[in-house]
C-alpha atoms as one frame of an Amber mdcrd trajectory, in Angstrom:
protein
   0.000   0.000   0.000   2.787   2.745   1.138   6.110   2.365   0.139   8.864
   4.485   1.199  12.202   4.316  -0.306  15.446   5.731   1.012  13.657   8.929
   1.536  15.225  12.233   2.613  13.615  15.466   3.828  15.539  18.586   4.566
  13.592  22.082   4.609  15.244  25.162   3.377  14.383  28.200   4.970  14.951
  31.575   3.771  16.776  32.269   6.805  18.836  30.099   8.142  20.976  26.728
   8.197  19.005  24.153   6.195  17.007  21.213   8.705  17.572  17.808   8.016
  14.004  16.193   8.995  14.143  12.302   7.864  16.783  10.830   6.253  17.070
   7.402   4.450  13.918   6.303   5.419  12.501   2.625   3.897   9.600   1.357
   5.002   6.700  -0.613   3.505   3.172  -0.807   5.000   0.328  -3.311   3.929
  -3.215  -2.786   3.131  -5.204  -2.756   5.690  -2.454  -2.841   8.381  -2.365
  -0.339  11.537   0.857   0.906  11.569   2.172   3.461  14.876   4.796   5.615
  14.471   6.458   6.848  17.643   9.799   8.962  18.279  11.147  11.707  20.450
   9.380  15.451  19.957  10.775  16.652  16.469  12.167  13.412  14.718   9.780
  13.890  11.296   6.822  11.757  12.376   4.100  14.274  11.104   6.470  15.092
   8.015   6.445  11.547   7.041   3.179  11.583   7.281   2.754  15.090   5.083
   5.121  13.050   2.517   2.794  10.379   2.230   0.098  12.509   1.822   1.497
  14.371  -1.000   1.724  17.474   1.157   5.633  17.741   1.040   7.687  16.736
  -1.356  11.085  14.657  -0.875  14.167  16.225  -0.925  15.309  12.560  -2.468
  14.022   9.170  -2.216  10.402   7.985  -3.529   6.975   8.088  -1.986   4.386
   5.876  -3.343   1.163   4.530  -2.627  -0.127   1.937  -4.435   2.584   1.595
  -6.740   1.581   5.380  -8.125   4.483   7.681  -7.141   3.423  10.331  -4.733
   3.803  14.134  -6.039   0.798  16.081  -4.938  -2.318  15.324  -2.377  -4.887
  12.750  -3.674  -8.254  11.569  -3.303  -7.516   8.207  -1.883  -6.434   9.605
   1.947  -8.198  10.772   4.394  -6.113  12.693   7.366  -6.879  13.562  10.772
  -4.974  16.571  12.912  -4.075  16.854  16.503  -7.080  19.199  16.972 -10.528
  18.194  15.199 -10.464  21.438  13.180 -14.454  21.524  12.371 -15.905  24.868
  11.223 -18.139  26.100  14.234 -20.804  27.601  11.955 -21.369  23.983  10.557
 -23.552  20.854  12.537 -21.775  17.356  12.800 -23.576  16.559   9.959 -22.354
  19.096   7.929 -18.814  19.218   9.004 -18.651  15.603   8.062 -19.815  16.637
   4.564 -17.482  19.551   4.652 -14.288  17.021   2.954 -16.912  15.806   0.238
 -17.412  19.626  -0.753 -14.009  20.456  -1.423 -13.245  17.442  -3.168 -15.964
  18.560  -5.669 -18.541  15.456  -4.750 -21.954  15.870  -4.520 -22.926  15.720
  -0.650 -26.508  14.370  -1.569 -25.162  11.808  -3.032 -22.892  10.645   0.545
 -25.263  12.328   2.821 -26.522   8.310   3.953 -22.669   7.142   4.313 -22.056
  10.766   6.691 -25.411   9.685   8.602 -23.835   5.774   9.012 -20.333   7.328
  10.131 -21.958   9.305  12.576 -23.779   6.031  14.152 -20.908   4.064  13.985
 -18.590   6.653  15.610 -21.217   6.780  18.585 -22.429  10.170  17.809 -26.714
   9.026  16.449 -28.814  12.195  17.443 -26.182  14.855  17.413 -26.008  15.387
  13.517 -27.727  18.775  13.632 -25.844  19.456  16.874 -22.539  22.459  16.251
 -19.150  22.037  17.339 -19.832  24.002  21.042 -22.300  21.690  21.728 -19.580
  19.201  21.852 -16.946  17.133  24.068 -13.130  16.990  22.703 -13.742  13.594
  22.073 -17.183  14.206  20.343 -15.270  16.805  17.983 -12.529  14.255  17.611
 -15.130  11.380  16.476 -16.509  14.029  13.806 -13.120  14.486  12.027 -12.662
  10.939  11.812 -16.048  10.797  10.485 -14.894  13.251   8.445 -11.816  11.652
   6.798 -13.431   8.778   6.095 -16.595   9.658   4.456 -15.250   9.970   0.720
 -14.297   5.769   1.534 -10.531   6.499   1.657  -8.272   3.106   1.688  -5.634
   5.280   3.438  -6.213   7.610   6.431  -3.033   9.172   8.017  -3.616  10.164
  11.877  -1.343  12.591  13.250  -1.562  12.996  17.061  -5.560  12.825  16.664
  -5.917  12.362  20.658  -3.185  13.880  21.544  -5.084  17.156  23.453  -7.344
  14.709  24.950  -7.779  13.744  28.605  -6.308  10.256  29.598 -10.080   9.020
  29.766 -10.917  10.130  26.971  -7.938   9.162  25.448  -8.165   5.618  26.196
 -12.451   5.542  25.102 -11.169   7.482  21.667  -8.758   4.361  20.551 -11.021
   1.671  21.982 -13.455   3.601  19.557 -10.804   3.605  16.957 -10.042   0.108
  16.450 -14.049  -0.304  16.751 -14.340   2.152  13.757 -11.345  -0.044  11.998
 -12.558  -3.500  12.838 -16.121  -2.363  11.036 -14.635  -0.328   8.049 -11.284
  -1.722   7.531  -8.157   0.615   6.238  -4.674   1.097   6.198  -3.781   3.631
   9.069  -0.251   5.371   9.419  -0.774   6.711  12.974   1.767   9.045  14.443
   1.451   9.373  18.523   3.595  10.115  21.331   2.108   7.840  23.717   3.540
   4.127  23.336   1.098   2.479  25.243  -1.454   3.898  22.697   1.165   2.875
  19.561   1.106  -0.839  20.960  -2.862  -1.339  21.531  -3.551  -0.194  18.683
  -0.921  -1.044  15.676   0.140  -4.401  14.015   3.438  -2.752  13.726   5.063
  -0.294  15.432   7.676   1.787  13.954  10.338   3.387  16.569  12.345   6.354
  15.256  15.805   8.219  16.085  15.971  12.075  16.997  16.383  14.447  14.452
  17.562  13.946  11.487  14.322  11.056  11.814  15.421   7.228  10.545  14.070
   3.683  11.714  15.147   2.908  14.925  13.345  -0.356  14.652  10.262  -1.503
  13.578   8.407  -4.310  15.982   5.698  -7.009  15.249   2.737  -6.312  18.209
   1.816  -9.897  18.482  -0.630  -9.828  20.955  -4.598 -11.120  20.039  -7.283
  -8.678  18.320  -9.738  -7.563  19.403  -7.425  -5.267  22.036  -8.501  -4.520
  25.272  -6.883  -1.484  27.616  -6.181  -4.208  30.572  -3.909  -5.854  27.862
  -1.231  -3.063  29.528  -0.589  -5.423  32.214   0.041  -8.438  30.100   3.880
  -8.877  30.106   4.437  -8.997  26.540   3.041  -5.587  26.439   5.132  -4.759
  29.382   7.906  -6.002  27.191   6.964  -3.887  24.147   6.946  -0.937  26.240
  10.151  -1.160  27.840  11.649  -2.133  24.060  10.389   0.904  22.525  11.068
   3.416  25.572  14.641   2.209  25.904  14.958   2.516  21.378  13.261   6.109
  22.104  15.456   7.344  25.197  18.693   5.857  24.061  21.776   8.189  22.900
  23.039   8.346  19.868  26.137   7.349  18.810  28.628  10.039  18.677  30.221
  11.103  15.498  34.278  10.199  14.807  36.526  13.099  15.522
């Protein structure tokens, strides 16, 4: 599904020494997989996920996604930001529709798959309700709605519950993999909690500091469908103490 092939990143501003975000980063994800990325604040996550997106270009490497080399956004991903970003002069309803707008779709035409994303996200009786009259987690539930109601195969997830209360936190992925399980994609989700990265991802991909490259990338084995008091199983246990040691580990130092 995503490919990723010796890829480099390195933004030029007009002032200033040039910053190196990823460098010579492979990495292949299948359809349908779940896939977590997690690193230390700053080592490219979201810009990996703006290159697959088509958002950013590479500064060298290739991006593609479904064999189809990646040079500008397309219709076939659906993203979802840190903050739910719905326009407060809009209901659920039509916030959901608001991504079917701009992609030039008719919104009578999806207005029955919006009303079944809003069920299935939990939200059934609060289509006509506006973003105020909302939780975080409602809002948050919207934008995924959002992102998926053109039927993306790929939706890219950057921090989605990261401004979240723990609570809330925990309910949201719970909801998640529901939301998965029921309409299955492939999901590139970048998070800096790695108890979240493990219950939710098949794989989870560990990267360095700045400039960003693959620490590692390990197999969650543990049975579907996940459940939060999994934390205490000790393969999880093991999991987390393997990806916090990867994250908090110190480089190498250069030669002199």
């Amino acid at each position: 599904m995503i490919d990723l092939d010796r890829v480099t990143k390195v933004f030029r501003p007009r002032r200033g020494e040039p910053v190196r975000a990823l460098e010579d980063v492979t990495l292949s994800v299948k359809e349908n997989e779940f896939v977590s990325l997690v690193g230390p604040s700053g080592c490219g996550k979201s810009t990996l996920l703006k290159l697959v997106a088509g958002l950013v270009p590479a500064s060298s490497g290739t991006v593609r996604v479904r064999g189809q080399d990646v040079r500008e956004p397309y219709p076939d991903a659906g993203f979802v930001f840190q903050s739910a970003v719905l326009l407060p002069w809009r209901t659920v309803l039509d916030n959901v529709l608001f991504s079917i707008e701009m992609l030039g779709l008719s919104a009578r035409a999806h207005h029955d798959r919006a009303l079944g994303l809003i069920d299935l996200a939990g939200l059934a009786g609060f289509e006509q309700k506006y973003p105020a009259e909302l939780s975080g987690g409602m809002q948050q539930r919207v934008a995924i709605c959002r992102a998926l109601v053109h039927d993306p195969s790929l939706l890219l997830m950057d921090e989605p519950f990261g401004a979240l209360d723990a609570l809330t936190r925990e309910e949201m992925s719970l909801e998640l993999l529901r939301i998965w399980d029921e309409r299955r994609k492939t999901i590139l989700f970048v998070t800096h909690s790695i108890p979240e990265a493990i219950l939710l991802a098949d794989r989870v991909v560990v990267m360095t500091p700045r400039p960003g490259r693959l620490a590692r990338v390990l197999d969650i084995e543990l049975p579907r469908p996940r459940r939060v008091d999994m934390e205490f199983d000790d393969r999880f246990k093991k999991y987390s103490e393997e990806i916090r040691g990867l994250i908090t580990a110190r480089p190498p130092r250069a030669p002199r």
